[in-house]
Each structure stands twice: as structure tokens, then as C-alpha cells.
PDB file as gemmi writes it, atoms N, CA and C in Angstrom:
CRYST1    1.000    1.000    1.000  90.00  90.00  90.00 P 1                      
ATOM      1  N   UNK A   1      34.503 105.503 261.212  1.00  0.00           N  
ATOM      2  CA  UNK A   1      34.805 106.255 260.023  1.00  0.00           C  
ATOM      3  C   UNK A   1      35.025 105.254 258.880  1.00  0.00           C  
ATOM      4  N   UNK A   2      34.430 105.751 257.698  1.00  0.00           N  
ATOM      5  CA  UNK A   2      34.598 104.641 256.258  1.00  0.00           C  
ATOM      6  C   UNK A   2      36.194 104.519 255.876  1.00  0.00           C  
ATOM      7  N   UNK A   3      36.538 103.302 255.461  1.00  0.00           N  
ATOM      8  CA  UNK A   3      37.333 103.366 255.154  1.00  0.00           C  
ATOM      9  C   UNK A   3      37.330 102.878 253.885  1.00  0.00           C  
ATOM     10  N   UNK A   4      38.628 103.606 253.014  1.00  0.00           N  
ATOM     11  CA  UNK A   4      38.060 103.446 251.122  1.00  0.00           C  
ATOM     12  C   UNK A   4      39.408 102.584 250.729  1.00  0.00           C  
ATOM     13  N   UNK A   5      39.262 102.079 249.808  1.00  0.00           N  
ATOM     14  CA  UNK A   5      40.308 100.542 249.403  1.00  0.00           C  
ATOM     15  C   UNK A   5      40.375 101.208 248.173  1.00  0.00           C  
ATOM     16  N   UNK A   6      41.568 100.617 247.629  1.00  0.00           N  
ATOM     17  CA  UNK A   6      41.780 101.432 245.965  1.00  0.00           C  
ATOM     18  C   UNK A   6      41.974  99.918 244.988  1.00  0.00           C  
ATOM     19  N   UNK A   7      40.843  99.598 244.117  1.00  0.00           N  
ATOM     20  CA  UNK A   7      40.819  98.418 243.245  1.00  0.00           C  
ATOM     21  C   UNK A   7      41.206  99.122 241.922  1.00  0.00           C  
ATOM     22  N   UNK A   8      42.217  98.546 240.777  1.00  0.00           N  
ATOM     23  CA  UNK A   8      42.018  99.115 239.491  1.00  0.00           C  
ATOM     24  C   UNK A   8      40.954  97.864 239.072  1.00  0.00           C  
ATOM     25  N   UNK A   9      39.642  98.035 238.789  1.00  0.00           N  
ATOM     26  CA  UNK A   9      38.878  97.226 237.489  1.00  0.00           C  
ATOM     27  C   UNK A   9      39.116  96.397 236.588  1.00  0.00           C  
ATOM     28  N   UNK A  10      40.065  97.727 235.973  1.00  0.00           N  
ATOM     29  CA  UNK A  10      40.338  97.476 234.480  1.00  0.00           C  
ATOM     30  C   UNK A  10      41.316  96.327 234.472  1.00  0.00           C  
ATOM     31  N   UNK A  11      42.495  96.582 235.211  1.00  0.00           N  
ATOM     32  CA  UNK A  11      43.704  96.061 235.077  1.00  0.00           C  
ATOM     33  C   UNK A  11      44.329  95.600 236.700  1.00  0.00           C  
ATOM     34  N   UNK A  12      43.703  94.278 236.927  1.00  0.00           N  
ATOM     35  CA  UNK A  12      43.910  93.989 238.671  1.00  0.00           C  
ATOM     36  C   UNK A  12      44.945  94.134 239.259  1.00  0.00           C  
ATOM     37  N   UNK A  13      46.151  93.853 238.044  1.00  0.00           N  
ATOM     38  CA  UNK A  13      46.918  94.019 238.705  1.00  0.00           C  
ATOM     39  C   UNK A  13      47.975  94.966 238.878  1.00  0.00           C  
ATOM     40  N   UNK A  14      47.675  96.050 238.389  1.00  0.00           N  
ATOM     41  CA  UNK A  14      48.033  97.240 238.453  1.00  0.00           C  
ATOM     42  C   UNK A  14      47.696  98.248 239.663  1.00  0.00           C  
ATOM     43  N   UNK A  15      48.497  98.968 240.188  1.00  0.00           N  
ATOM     44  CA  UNK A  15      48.780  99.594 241.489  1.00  0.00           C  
ATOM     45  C   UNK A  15      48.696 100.997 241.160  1.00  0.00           C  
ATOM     46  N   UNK A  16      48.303 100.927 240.119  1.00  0.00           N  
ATOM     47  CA  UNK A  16      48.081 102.682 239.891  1.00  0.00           C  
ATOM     48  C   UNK A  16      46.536 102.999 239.107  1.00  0.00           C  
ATOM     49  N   UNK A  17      46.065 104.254 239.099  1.00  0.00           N  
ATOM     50  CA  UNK A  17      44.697 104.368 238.272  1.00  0.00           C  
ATOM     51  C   UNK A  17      44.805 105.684 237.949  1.00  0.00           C  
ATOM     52  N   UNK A  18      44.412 106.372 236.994  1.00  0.00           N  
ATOM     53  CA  UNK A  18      43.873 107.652 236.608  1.00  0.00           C  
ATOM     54  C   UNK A  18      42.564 108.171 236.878  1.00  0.00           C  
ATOM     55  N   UNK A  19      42.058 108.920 237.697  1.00  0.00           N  
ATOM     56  CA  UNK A  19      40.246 108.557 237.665  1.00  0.00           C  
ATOM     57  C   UNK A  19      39.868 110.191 237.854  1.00  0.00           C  
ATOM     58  N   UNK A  20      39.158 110.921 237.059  1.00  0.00           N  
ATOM     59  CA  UNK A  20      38.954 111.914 237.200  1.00  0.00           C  
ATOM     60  C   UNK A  20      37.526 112.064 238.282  1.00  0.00           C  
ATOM     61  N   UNK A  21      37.275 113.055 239.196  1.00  0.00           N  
ATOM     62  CA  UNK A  21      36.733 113.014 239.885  1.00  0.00           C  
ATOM     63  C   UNK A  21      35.383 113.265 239.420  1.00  0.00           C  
ATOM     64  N   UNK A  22      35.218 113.828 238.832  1.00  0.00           N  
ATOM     65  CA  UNK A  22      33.631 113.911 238.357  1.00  0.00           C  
ATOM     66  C   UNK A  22      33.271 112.119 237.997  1.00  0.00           C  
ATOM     67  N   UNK A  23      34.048 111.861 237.259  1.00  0.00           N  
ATOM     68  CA  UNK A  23      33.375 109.948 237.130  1.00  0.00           C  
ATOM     69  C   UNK A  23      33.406 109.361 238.979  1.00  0.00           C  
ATOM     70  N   UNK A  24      34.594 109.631 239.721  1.00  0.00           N  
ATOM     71  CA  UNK A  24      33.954 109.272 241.040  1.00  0.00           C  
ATOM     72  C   UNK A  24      32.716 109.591 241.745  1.00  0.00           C  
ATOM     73  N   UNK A  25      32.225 110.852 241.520  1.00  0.00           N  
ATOM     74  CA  UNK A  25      30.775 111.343 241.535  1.00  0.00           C  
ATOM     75  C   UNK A  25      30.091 110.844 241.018  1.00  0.00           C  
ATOM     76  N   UNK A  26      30.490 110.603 239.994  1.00  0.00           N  
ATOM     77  CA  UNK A  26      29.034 109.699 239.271  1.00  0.00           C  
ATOM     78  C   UNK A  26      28.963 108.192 239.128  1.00  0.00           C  
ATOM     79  N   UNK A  27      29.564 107.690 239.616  1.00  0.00           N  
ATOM     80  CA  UNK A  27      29.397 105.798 240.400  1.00  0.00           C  
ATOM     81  C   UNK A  27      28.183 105.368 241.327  1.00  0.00           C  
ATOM     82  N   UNK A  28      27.506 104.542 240.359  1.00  0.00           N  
ATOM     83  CA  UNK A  28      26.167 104.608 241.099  1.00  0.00           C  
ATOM     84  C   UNK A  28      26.613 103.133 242.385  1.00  0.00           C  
ATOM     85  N   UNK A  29      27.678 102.566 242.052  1.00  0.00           N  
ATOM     86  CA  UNK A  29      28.086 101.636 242.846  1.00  0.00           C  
ATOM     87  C   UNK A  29      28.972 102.056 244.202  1.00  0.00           C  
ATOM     88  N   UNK A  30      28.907 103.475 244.379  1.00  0.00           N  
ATOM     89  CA  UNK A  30      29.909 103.998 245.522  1.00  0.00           C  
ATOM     90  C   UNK A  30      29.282 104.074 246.843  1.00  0.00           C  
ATOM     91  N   UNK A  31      29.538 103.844 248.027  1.00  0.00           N  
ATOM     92  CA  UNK A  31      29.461 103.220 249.108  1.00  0.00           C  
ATOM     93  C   UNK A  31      29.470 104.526 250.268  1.00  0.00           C  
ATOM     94  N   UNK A  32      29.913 105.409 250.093  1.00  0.00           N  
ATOM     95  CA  UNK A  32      30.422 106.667 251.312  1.00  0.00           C  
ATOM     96  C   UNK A  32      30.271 108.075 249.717  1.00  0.00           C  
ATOM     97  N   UNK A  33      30.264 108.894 251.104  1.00  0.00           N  
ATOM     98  CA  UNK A  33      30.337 110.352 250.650  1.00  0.00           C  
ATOM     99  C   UNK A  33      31.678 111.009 251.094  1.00  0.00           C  
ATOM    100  N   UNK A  34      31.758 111.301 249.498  1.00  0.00           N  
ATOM    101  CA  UNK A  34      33.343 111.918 249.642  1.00  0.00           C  
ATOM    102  C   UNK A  34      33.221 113.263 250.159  1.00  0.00           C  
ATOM    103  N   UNK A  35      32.007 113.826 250.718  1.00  0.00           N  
ATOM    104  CA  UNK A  35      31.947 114.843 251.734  1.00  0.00           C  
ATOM    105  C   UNK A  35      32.035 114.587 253.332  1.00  0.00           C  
ATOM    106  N   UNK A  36      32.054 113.343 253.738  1.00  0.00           N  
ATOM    107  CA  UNK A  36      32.230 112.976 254.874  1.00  0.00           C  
ATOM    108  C   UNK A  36      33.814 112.439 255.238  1.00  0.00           C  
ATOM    109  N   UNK A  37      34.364 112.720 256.406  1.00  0.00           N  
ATOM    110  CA  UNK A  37      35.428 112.417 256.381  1.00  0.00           C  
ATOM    111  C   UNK A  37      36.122 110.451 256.347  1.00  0.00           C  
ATOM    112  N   UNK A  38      36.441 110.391 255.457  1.00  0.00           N  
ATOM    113  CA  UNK A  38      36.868 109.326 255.523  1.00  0.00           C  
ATOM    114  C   UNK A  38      38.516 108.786 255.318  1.00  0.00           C  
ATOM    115  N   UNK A  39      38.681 107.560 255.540  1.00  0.00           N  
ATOM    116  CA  UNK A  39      40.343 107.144 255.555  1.00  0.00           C  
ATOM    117  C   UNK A  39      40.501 106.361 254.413  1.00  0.00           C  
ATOM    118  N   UNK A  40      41.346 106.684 253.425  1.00  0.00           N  
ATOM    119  CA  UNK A  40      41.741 106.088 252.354  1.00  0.00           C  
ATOM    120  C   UNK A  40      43.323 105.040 252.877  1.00  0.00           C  
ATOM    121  N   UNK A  41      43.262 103.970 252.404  1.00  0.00           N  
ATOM    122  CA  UNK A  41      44.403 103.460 252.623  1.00  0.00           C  
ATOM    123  C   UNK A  41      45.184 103.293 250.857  1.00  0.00           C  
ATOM    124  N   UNK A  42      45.550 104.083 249.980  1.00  0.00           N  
ATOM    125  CA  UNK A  42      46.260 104.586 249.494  1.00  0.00           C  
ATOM    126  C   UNK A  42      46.661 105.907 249.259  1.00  0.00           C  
ATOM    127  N   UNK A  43      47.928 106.264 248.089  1.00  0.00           N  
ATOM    128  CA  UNK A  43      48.274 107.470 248.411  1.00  0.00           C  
ATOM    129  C   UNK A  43      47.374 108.158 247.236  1.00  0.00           C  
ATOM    130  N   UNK A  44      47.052 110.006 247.153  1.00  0.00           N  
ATOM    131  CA  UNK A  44      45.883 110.116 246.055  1.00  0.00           C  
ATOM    132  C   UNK A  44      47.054 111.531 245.812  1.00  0.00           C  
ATOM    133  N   UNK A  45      46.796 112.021 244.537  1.00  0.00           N  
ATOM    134  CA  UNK A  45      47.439 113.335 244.176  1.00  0.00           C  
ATOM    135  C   UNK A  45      46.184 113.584 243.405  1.00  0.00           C  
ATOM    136  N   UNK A  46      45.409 114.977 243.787  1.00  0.00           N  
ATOM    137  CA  UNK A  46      44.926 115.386 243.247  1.00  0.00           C  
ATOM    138  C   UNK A  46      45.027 116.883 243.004  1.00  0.00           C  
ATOM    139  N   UNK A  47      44.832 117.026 241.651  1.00  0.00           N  
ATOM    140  CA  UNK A  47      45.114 118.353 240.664  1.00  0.00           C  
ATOM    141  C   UNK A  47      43.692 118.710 240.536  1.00  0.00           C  
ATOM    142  N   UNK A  48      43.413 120.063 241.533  1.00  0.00           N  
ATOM    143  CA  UNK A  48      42.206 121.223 240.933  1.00  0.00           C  
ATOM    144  C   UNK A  48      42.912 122.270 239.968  1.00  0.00           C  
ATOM    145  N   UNK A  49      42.157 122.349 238.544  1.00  0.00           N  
ATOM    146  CA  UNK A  49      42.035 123.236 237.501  1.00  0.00           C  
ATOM    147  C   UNK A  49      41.249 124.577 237.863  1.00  0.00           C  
ATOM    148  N   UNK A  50      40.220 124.405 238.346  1.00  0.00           N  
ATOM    149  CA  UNK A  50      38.946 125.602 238.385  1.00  0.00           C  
ATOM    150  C   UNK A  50      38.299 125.489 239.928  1.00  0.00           C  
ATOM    151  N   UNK A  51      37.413 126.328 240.198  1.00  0.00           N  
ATOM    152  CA  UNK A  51      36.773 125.996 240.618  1.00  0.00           C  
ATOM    153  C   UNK A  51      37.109 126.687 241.987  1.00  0.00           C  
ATOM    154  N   UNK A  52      36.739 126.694 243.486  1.00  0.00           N  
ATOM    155  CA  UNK A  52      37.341 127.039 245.091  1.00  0.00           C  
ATOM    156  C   UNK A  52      36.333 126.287 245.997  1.00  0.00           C  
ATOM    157  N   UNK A  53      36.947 125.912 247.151  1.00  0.00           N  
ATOM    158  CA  UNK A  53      36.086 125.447 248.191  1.00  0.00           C  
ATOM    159  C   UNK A  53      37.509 124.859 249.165  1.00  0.00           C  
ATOM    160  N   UNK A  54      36.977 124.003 249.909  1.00  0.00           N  
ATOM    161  CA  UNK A  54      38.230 123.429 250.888  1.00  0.00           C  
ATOM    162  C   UNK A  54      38.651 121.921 250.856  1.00  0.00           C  
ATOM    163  N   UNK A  55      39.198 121.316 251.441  1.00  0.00           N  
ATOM    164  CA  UNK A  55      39.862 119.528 251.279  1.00  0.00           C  
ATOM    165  C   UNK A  55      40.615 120.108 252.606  1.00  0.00           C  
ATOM    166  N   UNK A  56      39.540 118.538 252.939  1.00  0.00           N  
ATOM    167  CA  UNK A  56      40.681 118.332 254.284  1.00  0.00           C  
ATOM    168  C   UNK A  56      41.531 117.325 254.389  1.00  0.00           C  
ATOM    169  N   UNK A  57      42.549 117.204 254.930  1.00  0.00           N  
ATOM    170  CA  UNK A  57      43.843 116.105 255.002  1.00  0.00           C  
ATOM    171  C   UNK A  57      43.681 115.600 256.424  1.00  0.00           C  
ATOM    172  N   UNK A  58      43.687 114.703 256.658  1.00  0.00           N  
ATOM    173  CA  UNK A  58      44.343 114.788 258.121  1.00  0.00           C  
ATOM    174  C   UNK A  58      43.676 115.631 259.442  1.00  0.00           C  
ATOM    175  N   UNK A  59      42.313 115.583 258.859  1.00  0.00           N  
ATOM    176  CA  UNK A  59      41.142 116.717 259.828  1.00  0.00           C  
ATOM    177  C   UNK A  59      42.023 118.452 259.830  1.00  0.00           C  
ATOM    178  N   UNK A  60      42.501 118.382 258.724  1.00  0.00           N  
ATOM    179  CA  UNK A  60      42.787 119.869 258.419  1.00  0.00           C  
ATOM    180  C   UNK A  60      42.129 120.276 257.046  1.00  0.00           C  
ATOM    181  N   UNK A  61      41.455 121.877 257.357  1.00  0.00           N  
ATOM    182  CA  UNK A  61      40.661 121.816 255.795  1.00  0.00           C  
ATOM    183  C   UNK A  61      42.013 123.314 255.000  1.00  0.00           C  
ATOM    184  N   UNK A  62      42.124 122.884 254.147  1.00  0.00           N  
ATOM    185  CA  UNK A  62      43.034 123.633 253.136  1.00  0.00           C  
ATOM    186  C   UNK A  62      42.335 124.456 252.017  1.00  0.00           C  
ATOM    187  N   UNK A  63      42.389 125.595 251.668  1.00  0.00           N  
ATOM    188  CA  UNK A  63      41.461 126.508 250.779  1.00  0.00           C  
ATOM    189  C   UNK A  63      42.303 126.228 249.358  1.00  0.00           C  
ATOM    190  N   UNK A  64      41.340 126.230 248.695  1.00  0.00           N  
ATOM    191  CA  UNK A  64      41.592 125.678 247.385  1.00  0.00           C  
ATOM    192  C   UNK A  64      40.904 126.930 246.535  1.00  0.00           C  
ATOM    193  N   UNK A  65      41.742 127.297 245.309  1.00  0.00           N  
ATOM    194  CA  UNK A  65      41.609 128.549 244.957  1.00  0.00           C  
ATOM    195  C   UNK A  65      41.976 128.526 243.648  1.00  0.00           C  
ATOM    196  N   UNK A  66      41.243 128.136 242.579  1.00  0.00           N  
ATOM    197  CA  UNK A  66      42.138 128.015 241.128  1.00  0.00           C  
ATOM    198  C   UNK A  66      41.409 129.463 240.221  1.00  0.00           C  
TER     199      UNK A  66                                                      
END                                                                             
């Protein structure tokens, strides 16, 4: 299973990032599909506005419903 590393770019040495997900979609430099299950070794909070489908955690999928 891929495992995903969290670099800030901008600012190395900073431990935090803002990154809206549509720009993660569109990184022609990205390595894995964020439709396949993979292991992130940081922590992520993500906020859906619109939209429904599922996210899984932990090989659990959660319904998402905005």
C-alpha cells in the first residue's frame, strides 16, 4: 500500500499546509491515486462544502452528504 509523506514547498520548515483538494487533483507531479487506499503519515482535516459520495478512514467508508 502507498504511502503519502506531507512536504510544505513553500515554507520547509513549516509543519502545517492549507491545500485545497481540487489543486491536489490537479498535480501533474503526484505519484498514487487518492482513490486507492493509501496510508498517510500525517494528520489531515478535511472540510466537504457540496457535493456526496464516501471517504474511507481506517478501511471504513463514511457517507458524506453536504
Amino acid at each position: 500500500m502507498k504511502r503519502i509523506s506531507f512536504a510544505n514547498s513553500i515554507n520547509p520548515k513549516s509543519y502545517f499546509d492549507l491545500i485545497r483538494y481540487e489543486d491536489v487533483q490537479n498535480k501533474e507531479h503526484i505519484d498514487h491515486s487518492s482513490t486507492d487506499y493509501h496510508i498517510i503519515d500525517f494528520f489531515a482535516i478535511i472540510f466537504f462544502d457540496k457535493g456526496r459520495g464516501k471517504h474511507s478512514i481506517d478501511f471504513t467508508s463514511y457517507e458524506v452528504l453536504c
